[in-house]
N, CA, C and O atoms as a CHARMM CRD file, in Angstrom:
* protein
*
  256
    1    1 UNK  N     86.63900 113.35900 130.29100 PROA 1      0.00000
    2    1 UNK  CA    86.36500 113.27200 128.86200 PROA 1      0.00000
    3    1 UNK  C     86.96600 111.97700 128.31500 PROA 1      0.00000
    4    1 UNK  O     88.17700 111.78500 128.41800 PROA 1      0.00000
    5    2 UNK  N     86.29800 111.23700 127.83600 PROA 2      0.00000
    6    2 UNK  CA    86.49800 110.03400 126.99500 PROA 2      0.00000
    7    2 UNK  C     87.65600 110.51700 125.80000 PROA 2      0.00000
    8    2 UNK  O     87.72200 111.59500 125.20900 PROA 2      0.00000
    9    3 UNK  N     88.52600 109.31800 125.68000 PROA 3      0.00000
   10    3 UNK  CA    89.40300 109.50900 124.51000 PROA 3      0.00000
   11    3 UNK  C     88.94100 109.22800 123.26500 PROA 3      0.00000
   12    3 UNK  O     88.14900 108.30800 123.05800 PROA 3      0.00000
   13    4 UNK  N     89.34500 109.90000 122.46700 PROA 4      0.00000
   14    4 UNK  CA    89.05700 110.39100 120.92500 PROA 4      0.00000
   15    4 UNK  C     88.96000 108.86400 120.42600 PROA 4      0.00000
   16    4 UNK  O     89.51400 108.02500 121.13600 PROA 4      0.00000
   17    5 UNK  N     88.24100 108.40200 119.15800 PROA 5      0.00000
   18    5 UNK  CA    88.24200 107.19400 118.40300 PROA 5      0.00000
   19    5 UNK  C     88.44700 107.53100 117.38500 PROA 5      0.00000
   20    5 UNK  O     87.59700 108.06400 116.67200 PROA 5      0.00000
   21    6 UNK  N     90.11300 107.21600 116.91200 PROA 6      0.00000
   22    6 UNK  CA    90.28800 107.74900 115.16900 PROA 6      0.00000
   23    6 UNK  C     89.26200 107.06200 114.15600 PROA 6      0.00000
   24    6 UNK  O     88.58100 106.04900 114.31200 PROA 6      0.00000
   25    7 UNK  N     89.35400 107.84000 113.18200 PROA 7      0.00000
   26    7 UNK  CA    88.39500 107.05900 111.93800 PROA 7      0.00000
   27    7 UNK  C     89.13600 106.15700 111.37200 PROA 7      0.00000
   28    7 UNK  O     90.22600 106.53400 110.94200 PROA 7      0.00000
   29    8 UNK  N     88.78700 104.86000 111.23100 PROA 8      0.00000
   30    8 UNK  CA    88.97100 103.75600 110.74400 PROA 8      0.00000
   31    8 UNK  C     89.62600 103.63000 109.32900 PROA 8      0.00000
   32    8 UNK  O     90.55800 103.02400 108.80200 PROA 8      0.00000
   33    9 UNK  N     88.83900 104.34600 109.05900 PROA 9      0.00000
   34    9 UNK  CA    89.09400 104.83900 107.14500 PROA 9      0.00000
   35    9 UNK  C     90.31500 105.42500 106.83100 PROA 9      0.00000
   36    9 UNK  O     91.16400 105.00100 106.04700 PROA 9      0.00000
   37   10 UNK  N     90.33800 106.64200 107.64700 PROA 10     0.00000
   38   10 UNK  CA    91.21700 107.37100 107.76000 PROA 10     0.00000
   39   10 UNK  C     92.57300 106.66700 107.80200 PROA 10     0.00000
   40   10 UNK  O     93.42000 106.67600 106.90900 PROA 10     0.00000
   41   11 UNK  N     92.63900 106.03500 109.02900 PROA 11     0.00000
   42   11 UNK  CA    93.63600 105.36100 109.74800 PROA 11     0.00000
   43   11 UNK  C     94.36300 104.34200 108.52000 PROA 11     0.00000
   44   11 UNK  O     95.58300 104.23500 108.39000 PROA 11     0.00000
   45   12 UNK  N     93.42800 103.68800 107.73100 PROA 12     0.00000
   46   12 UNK  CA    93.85900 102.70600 106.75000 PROA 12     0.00000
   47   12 UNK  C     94.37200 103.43000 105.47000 PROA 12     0.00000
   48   12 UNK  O     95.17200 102.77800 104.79900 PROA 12     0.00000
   49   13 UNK  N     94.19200 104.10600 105.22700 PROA 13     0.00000
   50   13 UNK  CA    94.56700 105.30300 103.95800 PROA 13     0.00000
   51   13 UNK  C     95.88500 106.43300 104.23200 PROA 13     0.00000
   52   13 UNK  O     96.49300 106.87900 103.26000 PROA 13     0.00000
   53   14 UNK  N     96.14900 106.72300 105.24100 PROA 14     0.00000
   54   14 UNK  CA    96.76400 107.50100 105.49200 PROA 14     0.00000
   55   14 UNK  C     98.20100 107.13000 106.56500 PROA 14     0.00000
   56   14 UNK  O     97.76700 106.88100 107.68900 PROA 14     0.00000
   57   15 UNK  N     99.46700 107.05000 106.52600 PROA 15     0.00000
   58   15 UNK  CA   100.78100 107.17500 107.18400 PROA 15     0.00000
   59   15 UNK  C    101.29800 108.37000 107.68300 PROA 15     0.00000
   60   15 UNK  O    101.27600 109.46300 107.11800 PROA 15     0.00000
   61   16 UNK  N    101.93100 108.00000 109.16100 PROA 16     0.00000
   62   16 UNK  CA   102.41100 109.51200 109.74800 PROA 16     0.00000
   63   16 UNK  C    104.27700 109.00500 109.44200 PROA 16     0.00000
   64   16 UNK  O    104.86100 107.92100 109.42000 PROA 16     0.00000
   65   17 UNK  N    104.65100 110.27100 109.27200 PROA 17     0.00000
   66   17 UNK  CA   106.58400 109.59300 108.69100 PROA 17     0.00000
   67   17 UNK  C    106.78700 109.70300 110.14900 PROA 17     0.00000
   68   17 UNK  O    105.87100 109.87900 110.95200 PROA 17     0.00000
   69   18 UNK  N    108.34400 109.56000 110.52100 PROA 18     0.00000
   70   18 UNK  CA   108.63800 109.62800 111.76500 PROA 18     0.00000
   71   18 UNK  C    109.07800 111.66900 111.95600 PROA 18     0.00000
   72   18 UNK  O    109.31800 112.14400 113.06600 PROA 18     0.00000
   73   19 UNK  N    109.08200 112.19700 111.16500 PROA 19     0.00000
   74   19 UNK  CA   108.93300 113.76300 111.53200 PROA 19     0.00000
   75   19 UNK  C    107.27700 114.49700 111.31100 PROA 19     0.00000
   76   19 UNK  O    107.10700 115.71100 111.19600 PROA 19     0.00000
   77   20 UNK  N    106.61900 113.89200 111.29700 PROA 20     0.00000
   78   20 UNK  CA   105.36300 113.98700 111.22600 PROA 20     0.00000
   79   20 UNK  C    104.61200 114.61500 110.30200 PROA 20     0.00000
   80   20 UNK  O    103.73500 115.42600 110.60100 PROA 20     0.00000
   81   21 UNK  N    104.87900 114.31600 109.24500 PROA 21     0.00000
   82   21 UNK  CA   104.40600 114.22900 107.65500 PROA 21     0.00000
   83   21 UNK  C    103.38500 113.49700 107.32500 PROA 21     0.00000
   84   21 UNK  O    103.73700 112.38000 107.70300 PROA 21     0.00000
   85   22 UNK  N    102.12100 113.37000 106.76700 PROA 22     0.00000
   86   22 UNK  CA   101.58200 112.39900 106.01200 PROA 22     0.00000
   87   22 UNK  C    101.18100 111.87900 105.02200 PROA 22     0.00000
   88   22 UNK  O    100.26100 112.37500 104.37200 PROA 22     0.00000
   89   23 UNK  N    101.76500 110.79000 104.69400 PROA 23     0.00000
   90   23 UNK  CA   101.75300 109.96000 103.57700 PROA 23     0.00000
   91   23 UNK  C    100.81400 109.53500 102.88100 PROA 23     0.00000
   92   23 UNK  O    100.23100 108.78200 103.66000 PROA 23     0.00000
   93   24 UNK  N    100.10600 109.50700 101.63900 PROA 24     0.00000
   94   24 UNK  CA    99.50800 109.06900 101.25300 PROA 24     0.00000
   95   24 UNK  C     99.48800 108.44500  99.63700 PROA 24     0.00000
   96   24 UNK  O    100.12700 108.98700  98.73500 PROA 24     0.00000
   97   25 UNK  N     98.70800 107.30900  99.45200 PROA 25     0.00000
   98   25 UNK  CA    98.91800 106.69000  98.15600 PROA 25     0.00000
   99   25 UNK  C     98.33700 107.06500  97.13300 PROA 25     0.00000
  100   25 UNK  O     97.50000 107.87300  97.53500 PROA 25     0.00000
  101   26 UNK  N     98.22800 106.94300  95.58700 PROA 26     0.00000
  102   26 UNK  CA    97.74100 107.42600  94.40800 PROA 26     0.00000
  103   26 UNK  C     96.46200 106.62800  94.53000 PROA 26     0.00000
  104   26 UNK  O     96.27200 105.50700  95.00300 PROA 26     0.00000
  105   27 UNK  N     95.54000 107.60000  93.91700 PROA 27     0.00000
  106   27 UNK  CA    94.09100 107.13900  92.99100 PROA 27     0.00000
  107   27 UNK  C     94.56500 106.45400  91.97500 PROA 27     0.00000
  108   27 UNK  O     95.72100 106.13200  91.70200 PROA 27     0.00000
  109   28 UNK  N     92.98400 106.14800  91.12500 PROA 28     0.00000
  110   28 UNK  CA    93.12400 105.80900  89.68800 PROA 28     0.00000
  111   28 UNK  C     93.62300 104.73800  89.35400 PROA 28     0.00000
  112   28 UNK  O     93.80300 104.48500  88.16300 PROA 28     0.00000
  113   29 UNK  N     94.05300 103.62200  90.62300 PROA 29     0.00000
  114   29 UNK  CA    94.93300 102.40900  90.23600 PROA 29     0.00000
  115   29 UNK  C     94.27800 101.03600  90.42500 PROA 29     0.00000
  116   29 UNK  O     94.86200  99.95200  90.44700 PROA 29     0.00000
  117   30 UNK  N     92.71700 101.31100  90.58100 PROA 30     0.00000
  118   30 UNK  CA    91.89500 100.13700  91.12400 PROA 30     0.00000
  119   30 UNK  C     91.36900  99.70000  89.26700 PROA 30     0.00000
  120   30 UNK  O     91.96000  98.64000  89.47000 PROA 30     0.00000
  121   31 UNK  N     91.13500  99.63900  88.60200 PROA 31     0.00000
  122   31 UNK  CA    90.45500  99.74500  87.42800 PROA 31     0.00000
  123   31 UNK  C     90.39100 100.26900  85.94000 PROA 31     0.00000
  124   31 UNK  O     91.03300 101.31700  85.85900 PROA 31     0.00000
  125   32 UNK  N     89.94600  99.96900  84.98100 PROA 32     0.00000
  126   32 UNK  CA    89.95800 100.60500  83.54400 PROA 32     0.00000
  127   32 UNK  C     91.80500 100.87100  83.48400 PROA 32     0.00000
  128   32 UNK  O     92.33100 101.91500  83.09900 PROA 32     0.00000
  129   33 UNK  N     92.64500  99.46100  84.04000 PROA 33     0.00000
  130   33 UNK  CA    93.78500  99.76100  83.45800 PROA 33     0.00000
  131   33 UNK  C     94.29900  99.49400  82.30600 PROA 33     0.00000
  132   33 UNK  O     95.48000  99.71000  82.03100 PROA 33     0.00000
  133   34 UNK  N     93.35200  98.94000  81.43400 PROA 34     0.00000
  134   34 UNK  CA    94.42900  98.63000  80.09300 PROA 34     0.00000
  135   34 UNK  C     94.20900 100.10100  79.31600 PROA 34     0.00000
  136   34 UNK  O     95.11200 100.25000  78.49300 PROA 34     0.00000
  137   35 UNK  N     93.42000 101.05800  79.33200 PROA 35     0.00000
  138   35 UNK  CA    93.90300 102.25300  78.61600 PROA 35     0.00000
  139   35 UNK  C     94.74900 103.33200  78.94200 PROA 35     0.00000
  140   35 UNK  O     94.83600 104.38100  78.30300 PROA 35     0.00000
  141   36 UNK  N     95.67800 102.88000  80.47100 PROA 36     0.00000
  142   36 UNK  CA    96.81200 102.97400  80.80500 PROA 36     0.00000
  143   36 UNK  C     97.73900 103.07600  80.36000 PROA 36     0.00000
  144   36 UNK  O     97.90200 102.05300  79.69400 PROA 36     0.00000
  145   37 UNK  N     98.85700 103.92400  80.23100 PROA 37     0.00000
  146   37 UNK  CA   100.07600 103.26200  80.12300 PROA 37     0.00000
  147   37 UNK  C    101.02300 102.55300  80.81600 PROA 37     0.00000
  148   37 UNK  O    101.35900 103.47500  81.55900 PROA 37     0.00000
  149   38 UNK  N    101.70600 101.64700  81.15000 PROA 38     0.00000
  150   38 UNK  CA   102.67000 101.27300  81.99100 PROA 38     0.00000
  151   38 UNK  C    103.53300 102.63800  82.68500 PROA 38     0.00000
  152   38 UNK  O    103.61400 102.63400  83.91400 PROA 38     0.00000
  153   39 UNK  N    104.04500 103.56500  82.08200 PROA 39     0.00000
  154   39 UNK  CA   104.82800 104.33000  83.10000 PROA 39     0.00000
  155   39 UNK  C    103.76800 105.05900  84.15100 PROA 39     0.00000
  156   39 UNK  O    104.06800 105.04600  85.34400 PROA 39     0.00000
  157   40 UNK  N    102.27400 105.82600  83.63900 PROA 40     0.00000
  158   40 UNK  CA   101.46200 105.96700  84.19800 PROA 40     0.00000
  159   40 UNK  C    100.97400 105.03900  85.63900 PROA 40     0.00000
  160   40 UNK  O    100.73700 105.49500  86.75800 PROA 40     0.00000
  161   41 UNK  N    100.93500 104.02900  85.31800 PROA 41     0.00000
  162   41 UNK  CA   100.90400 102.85300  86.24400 PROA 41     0.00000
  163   41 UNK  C    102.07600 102.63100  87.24200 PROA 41     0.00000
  164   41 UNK  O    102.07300 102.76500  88.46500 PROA 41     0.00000
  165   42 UNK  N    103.10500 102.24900  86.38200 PROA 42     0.00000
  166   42 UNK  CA   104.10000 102.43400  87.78900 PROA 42     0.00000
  167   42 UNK  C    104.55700 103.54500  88.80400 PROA 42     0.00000
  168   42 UNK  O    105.21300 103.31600  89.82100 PROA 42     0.00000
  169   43 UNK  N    104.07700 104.90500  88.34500 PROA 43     0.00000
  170   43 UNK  CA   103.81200 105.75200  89.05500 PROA 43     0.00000
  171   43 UNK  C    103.11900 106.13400  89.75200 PROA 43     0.00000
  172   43 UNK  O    103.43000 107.10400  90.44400 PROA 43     0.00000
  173   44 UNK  N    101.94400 105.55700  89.85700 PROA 44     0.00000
  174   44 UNK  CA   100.71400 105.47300  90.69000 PROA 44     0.00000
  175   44 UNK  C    101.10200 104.63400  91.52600 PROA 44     0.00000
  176   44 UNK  O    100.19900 104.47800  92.34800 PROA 44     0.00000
  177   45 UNK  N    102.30400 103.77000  91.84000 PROA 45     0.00000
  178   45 UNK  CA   102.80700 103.07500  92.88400 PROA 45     0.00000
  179   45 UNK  C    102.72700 103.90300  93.77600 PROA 45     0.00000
  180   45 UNK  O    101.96500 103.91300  94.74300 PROA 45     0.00000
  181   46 UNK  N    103.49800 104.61100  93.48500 PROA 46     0.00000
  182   46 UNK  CA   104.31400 105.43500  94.18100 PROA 46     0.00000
  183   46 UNK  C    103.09700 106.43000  95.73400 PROA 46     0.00000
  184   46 UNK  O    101.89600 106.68900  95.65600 PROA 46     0.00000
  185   47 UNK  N    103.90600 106.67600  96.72700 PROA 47     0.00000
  186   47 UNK  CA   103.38900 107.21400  97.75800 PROA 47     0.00000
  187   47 UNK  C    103.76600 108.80500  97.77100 PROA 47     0.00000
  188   47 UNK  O    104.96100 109.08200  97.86100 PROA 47     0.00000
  189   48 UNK  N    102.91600 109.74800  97.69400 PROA 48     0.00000
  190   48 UNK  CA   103.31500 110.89700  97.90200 PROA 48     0.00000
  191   48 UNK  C    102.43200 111.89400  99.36200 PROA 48     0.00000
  192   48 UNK  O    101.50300 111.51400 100.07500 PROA 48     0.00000
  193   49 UNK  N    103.12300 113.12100  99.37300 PROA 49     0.00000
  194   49 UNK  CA   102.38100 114.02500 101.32300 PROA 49     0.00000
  195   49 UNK  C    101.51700 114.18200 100.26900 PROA 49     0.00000
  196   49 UNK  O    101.54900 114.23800  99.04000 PROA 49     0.00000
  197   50 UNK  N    100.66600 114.23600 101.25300 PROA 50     0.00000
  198   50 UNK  CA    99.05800 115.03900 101.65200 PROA 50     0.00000
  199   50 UNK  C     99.01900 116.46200 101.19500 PROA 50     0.00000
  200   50 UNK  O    100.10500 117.03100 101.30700 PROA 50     0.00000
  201   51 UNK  N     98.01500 117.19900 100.69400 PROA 51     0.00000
  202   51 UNK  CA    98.51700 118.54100 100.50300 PROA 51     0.00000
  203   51 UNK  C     98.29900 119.39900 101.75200 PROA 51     0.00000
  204   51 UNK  O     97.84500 118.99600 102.82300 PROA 51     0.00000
  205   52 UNK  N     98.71100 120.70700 101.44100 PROA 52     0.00000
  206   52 UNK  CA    98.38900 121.57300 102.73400 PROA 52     0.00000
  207   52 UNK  C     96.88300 121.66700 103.09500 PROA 52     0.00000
  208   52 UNK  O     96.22900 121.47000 104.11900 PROA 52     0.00000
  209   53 UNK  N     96.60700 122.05300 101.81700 PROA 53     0.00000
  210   53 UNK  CA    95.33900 122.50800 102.03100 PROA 53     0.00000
  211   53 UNK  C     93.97900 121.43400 102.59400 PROA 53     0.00000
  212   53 UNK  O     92.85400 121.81300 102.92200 PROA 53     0.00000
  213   54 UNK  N     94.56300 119.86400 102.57300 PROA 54     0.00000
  214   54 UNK  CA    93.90100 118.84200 103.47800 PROA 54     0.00000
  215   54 UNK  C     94.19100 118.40600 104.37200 PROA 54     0.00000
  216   54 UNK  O     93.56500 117.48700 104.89900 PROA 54     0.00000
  217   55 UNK  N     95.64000 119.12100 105.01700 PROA 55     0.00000
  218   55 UNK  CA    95.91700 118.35000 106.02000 PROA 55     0.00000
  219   55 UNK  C     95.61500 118.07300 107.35900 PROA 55     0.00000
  220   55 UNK  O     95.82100 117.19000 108.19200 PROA 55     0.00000
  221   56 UNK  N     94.71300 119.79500 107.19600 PROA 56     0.00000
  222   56 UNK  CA    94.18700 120.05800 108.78200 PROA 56     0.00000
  223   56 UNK  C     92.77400 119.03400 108.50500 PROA 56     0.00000
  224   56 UNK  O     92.14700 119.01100 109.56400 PROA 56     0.00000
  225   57 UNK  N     92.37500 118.55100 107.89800 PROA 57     0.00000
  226   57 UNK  CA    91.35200 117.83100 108.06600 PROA 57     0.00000
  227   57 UNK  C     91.50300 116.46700 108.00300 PROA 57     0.00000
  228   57 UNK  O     90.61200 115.85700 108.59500 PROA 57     0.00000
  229   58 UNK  N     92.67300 115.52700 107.27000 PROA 58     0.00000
  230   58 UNK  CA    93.22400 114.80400 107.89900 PROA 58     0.00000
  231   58 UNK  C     94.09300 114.19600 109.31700 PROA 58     0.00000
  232   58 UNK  O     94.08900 113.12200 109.92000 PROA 58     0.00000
  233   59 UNK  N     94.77300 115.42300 109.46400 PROA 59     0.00000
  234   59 UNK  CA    94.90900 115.57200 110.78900 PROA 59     0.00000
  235   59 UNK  C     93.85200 115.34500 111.94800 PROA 59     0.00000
  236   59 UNK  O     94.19800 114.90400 113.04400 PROA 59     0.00000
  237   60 UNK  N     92.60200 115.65900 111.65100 PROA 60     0.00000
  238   60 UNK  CA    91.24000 115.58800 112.71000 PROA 60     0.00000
  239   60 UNK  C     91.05100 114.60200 112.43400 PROA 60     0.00000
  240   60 UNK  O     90.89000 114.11900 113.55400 PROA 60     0.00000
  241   61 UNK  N     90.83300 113.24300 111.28700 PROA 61     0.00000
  242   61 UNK  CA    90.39500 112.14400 111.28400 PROA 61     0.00000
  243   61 UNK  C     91.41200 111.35700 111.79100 PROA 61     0.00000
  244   61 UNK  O     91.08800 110.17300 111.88200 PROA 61     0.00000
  245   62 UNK  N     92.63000 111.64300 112.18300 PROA 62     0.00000
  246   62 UNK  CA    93.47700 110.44500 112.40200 PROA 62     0.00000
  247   62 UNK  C     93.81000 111.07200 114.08200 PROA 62     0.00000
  248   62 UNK  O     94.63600 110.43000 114.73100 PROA 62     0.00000
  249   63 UNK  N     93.32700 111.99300 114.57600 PROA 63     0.00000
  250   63 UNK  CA    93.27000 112.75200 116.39900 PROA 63     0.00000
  251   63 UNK  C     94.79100 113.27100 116.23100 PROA 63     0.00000
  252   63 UNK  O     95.55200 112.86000 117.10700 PROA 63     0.00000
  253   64 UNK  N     95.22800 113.92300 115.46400 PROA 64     0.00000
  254   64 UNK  CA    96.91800 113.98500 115.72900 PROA 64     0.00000
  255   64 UNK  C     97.18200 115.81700 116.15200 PROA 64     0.00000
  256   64 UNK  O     98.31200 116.23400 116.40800 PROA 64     0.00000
């Protein structure tokens, strides 16, 4: 059996921590920012996990 080819997409969007968590970054931060607020914005920096309920399907796009 040939080895798995993660999704590309996937792979670029998504971080594994070193206890095997995954990371992922905020929406909503590409555009229509001036009816933003700044704290809104600098919080969308920010990196937060994946939820449960997507992880088993993230998990399949990244082969883990």
């Amino acid at each position: 059996m040939p080895k798995l080819k993660t999704k590309r997409a996937a792979a670029k969007r998504f971080r594994v921590t070193a206890t095997g968590k995954i990371l992922r970054g905020s929406s909503h931060k590409s555009h229509i920012l001036t009816k933003k607020s700044q704290k809104r914005k600098r919080n969308l920096r920010k990196t937060s996990l994946v939820s449960t309920a997507d992880l088993g399907r993230v998990r399949d796009m990244l082969n883990l």
